[in-house]
N, C-alpha and C positions, 0 to 999 in steps of 0.2 A: 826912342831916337831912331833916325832913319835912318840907311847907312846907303848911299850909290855911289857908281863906280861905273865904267866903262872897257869892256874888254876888246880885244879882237884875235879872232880864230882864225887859222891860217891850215893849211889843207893839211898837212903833216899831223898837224893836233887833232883833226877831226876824224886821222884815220889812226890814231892811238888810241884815240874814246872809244873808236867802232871795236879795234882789237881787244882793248880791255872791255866792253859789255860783250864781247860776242863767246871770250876764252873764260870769263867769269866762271860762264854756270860748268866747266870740266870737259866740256868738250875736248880740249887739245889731247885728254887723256884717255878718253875713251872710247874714240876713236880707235886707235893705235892698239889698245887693250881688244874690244872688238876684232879686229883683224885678226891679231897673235891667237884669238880663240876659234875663228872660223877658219883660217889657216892651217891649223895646225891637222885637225883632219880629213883637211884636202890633200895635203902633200902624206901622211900617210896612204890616202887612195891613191893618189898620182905612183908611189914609190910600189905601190901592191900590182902597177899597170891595170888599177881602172878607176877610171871617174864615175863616182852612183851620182845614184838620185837626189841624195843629201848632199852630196857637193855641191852640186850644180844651182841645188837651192838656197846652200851658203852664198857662195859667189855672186848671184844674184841678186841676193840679199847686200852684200857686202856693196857691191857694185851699185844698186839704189842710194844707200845710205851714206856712201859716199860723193855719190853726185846731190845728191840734197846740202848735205854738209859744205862741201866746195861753192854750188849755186847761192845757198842761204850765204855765203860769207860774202860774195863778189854781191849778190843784188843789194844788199844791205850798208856792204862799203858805198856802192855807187850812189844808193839814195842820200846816204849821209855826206857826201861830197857832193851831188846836184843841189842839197837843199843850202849848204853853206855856198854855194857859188851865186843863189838869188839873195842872197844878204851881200848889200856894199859892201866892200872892203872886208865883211866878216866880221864887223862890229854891231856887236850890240851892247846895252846899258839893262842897268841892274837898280832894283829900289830894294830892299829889303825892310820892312817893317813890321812890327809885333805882331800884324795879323798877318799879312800876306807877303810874296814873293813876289816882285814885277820883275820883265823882262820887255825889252821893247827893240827892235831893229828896224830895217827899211821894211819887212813884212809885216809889222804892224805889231801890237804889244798886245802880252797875256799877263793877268794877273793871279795865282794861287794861292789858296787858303796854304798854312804849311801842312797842312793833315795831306794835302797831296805828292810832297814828296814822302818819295820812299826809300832814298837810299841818299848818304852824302859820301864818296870813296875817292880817297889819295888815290891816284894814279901816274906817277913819275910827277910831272913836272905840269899836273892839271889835276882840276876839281871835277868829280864829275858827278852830277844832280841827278838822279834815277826819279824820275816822278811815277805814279802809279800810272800802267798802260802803256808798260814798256818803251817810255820816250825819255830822251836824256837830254841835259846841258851840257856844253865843257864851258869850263872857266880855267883859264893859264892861272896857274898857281900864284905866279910872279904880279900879275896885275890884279888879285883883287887886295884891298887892305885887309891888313892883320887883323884888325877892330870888327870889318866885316866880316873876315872868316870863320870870327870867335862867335858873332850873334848868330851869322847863319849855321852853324855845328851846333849850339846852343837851342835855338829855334826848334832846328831838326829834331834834336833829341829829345827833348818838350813833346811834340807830335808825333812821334813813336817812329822816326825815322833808321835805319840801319848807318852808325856810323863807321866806317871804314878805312 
């Protein structure tokens, strides 16, 4: 049996999907953890009145990987908000059947075995589809059917998907 439906994403959901794949893999945490460890024996040398070499290599260090972390977050919100602004309205439609997954919008439609996704994850008040190759769907929780939320978690777990 088949199951379609039609959704539509709106810029707010698209930058919830981004927070929830981007804070997934621990980043928010360590981060901050990082810092509190190269920190902590800088301000002893600061408190000694002198900054070494390994400070300086800290800081640096800190100061890179914090501009990667900050960069990787804005260029990645921004792609995921450019690529829903060339979708009309933010709607796209959905087939779901026993072999594969359709998806179809004004950009044109892809079809996937289910062995391609890789992850299906509750995220507040959205679905979000992790396929393999680090690309995602959302789907508003609200608008797909029950029936289809049952075959595609179903589906998923059949094809060794991570349910969430």
């Amino acid at each position: 049996m088949d199951h379609k439906f039609e959704v539509q994403v709106e810029q707010r959901m698209m930058r919830q999907a981004w927070n929830a794949w981007f804070f997934a893999r621990g980043f928010a945490w360590k981060l901050p953890v990082a810092m509190l460890i190269i920190l902590v024996p800088v301000y002893l040398d600061l408190r000694a009145g002198l900054l070494g070499t390994t400070s300086i290599i800290f800081l640096t260090f800190l100061g890179i990987m914090t501009l990667i972390f900050v960069f990787g977050y804005i260029i990645g919100l921004r792609r995921a908000q450019d690529k829903l602004a060339m979708i009309i309205d933010g709607r796209a439609s959905y087939s779901l059947s026993e072999s594969t997954i359709e998806a179809s919008s004004s950009l044109g439609s892809v079809a996937l075995a289910w062995s391609a996704l890789g992850e299906v994850r509750r995220y507040g008040d959205l679905i979000l589809l992790g396929f393999r190759g680090a690309t995602y769907s959302v789907i508003p929780a609200a608008q797909i059917p029950e029936d289809a939320l049952t075959f595609l978690i179903d589906q998923a777990r059949t094809a060794g998907a991570k349910i969430a």
